[in-house]
C-alpha positions in Angstrom: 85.4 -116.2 92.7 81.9 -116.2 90.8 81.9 -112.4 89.8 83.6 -109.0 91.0 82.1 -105.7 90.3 83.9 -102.3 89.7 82.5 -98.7 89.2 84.3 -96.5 87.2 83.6 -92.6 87.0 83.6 -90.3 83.4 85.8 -87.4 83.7 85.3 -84.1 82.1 88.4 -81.7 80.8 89.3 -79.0 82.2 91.9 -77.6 80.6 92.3 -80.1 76.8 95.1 -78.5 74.9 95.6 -79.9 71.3 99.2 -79.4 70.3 100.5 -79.6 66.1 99.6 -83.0 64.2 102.7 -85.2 65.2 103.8 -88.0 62.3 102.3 -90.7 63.7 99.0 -88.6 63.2 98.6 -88.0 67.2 98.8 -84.7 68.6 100.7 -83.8 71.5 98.0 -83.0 74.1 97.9 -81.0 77.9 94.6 -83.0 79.4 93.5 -81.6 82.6 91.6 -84.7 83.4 88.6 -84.3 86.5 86.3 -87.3 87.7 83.0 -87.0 88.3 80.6 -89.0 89.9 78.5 -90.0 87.1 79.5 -93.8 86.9 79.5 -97.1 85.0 79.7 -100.5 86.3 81.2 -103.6 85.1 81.0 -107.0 86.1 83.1 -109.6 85.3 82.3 -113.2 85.8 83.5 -117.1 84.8 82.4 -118.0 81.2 83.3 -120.5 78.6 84.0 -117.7 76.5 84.7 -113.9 76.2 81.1 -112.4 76.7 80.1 -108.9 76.7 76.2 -107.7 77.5 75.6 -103.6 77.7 72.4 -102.5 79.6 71.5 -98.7 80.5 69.9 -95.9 78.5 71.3 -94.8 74.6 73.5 -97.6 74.5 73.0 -97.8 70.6 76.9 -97.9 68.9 77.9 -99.7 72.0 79.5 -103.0 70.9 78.8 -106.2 72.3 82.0 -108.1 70.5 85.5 -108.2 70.6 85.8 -104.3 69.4 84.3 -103.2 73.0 86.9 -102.1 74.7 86.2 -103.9 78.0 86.5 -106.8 75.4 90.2 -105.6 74.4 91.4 -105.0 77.9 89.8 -108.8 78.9 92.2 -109.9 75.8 95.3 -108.1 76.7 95.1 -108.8 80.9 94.3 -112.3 79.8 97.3 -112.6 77.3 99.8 -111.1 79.9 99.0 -113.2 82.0 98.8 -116.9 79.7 95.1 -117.7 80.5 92.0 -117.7 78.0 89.7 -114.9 77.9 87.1 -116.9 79.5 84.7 -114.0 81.4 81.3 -112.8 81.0 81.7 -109.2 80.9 78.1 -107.3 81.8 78.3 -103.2 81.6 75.5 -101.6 83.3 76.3 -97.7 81.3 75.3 -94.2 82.9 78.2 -92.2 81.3 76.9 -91.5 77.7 78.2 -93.0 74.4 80.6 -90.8 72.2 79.6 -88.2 74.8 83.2 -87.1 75.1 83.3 -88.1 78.8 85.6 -91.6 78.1 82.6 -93.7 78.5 84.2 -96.4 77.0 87.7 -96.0 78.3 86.0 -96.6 81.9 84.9 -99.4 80.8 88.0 -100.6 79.9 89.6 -99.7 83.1 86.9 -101.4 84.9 87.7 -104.8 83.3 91.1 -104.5 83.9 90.6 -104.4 87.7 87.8 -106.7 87.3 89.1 -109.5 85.8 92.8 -108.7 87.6 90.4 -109.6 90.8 88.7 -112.4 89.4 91.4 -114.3 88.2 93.4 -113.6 90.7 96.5 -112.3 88.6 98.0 -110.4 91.2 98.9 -107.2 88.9 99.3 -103.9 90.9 97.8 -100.5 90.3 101.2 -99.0 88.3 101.0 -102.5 86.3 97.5 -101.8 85.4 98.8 -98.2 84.2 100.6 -99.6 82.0 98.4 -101.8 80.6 95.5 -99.3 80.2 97.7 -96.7 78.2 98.1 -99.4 75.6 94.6 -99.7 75.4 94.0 -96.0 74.5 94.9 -92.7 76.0 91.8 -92.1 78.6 92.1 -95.9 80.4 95.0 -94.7 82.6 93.2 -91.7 84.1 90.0 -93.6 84.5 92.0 -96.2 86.8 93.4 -93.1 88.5 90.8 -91.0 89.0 91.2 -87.7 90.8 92.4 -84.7 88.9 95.2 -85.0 86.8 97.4 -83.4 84.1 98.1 -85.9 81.4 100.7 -85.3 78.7 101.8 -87.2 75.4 98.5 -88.8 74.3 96.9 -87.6 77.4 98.3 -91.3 79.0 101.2 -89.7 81.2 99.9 -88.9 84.3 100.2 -86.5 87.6 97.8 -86.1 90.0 96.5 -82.5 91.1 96.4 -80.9 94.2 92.6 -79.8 94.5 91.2 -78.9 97.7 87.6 -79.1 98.2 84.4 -80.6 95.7 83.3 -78.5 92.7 79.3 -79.3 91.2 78.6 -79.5 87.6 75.4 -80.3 85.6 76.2 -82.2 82.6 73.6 -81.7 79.8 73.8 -84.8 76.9 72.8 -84.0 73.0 70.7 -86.2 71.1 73.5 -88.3 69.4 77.4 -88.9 69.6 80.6 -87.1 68.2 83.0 -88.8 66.7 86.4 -88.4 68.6 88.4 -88.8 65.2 86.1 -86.8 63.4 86.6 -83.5 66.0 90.0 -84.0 66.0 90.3 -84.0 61.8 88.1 -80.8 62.1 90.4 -79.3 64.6 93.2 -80.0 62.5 90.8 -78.5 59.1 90.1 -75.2 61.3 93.3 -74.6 62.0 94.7 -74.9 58.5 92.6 -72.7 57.3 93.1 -70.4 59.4 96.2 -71.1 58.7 97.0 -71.3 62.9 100.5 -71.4 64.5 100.0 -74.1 66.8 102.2 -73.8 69.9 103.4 -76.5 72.6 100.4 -77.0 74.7 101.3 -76.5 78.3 98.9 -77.0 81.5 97.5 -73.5 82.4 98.9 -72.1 86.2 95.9 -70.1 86.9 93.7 -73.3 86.0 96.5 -75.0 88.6 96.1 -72.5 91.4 92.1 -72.3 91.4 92.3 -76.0 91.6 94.8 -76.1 94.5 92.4 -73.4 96.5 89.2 -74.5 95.6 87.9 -71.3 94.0 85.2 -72.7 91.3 85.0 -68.8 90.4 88.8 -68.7 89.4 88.1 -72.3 88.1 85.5 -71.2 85.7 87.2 -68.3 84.4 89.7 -70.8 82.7 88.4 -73.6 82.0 89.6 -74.0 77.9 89.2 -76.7 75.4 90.7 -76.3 72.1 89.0 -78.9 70.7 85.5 -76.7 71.3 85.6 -75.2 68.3 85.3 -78.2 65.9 82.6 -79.6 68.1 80.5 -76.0 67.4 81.1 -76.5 63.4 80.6 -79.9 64.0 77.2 -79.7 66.3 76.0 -76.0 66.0 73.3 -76.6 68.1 75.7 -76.5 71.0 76.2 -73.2 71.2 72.5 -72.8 72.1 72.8 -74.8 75.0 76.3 -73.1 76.2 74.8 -70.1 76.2 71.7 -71.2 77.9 73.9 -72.2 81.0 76.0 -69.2 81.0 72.5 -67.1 81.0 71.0 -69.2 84.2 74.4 -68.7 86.3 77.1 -71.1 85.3 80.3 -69.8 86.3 81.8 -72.2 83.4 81.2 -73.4 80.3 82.5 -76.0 77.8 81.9 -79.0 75.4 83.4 -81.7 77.1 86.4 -83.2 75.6 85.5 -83.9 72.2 81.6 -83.6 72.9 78.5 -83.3 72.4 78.3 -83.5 76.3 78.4 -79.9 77.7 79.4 -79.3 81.4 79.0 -76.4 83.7 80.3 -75.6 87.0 78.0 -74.1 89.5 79.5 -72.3 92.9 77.4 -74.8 95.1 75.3 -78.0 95.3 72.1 -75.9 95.7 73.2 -73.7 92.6 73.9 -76.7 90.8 70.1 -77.9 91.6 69.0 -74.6 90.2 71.1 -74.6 87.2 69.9 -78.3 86.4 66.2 -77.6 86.7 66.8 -74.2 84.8 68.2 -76.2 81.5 65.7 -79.2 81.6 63.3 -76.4 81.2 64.7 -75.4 77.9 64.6 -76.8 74.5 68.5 -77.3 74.1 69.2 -80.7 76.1 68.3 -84.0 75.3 68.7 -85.0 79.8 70.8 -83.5 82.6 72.8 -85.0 85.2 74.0 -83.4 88.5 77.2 -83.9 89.4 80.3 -83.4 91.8 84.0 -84.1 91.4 86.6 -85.0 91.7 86.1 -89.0 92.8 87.9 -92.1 93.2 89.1 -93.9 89.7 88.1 -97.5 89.2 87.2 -99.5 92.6 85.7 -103.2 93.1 82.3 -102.4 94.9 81.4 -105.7 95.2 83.3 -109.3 94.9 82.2 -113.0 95.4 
């Protein structure tokens, strides 16, 4: 094969429950995980070496060595299966950096199903799995796709029942969050606040208005306890939360660890107007219309 190309969505949370600070300085986490179709694209192709190029808009941060993460999964596929790393890795980026949308876990998905493809490794979807939730604890949902509750890191995964399509407008920030650094002021909040942190558990009425395809129930409980830390983090964000709560939204949250904001509309046409309504207002840097959930990571094209 000369090159095989996969698209990979980003995946908002709708439910992202942070349980207590566990030794290994993880939290125990309920992840409600929902594609989107807002995608990336990566191409994988024969080289004499590991190669990684990044094209798209705000890709600044995005590394182009071995500490990419498409770069990583190349490594590890290539190590399991006793070959050199020898691919050309292009990314061609939509899903914004440090966004809080996994941007860079789908790209890590997509290269394992890339270069599985390319060099012709033979490694099924549940070996894949396994493979991605060593490389960090969004790659396994972004090979699955769909809607899914993930537990332990977020990499244990079971699909949803959801019936139907919800529309959302995703609004970006000027800038990234650090995932680390939300998660440290989560854990600063809480202590002095001096917070009982329970179990997290997946919420049933988030469960049920997913299984009947009421985006009114849905955005009535759609939570993320990480929202907090990205508000003291990014105070800006709560302008642009309100703003979408005051042109219709039935929901509203920072996305996963942020500074990407989502908002689910009752229709496509109300997610037009909600759209058009923010890029009208001084609180996002762009806006993306969107609908969910979609496929996980998928070859589009192979030669």
């Amino acid at each position: 094969m000369t090159s095989v190309t996969v698209r990979v969505p980003a995946k908002v949370n709708l439910q992202l429950g942070v349980g207590p600070l566990r030794d290994d300085g993880y939290h125990d986490l309920v992840n409600v995980f929902h594609a989107v179709s807002l995608f990336d694209e990566v191409t994988a192709a024969p080289a004499g070496r590991l190669q990684v190029m990044v094209e798209g808009e705000s890709i600044e941060g995005v590394p182009t060595d071995g500490d990419n993460l498409a770069a990583k999964a190349a490594r590890l596929l290539a190590e399991r299966i006793g070959v050199r790393p020898s691919v050309a890795l292009r990314i061609r980026k939509s899903i914004p950096v440090a966004g809080g949308m996994a941007g860079g876990s789908a790209d890590a998905a997509a290269a394992l199903v890339a270069c599985n493809e390319l060099w012709q490794a033979g490694f099924r979807r549940e070996d894949l799995m396994e493979l991605a939730a060593i490389l960090g604890s969004d790659v396994p949902f972004a090979l699955l796709g769909g809607t899914a509750v993930g537990v332990g890191r977020g990499e244990r995964l079971t699909s949803a029942l959801v019936r139907g399509r919800f529309h959302w407008v995703i609004a970006y920030a000027d800038g990234g969050l650090s995932t680390p650094a939300v998660y440290a002021e989560c854990d600063r909040i809480r202590g002095a606040n001096e917070e009982r942190v329970a179990w997290p558990r997946a919420s049933d009425d988030l469960m049920a208005a997913l299984a009947s395809g009421d985006a009114h129930a849905l955005g009535g409980v759609l939570s993320n306890d990480l929202q907090p830390a990205a508000l003291a983090l990014r105070p800006s964000l709560r302008r642009t939360l309100t703003a979408g709560r005051d042109f219709g939204a039935l929901g509203a949250m920072v996305s996963g660890s942020g500074p990407t904001c989502a908002f689910l509309a009752e229709s496509e046409a109300d997610a037009l107007d909600l759209a058009v309504a923010l890029s009208e207002v001084d609180v996002v840097r762009s806006i993306a219309q969107v609908y969910g959930p979609v496929h996980g990571a998928t070859i589009t094209e192979s030669h």
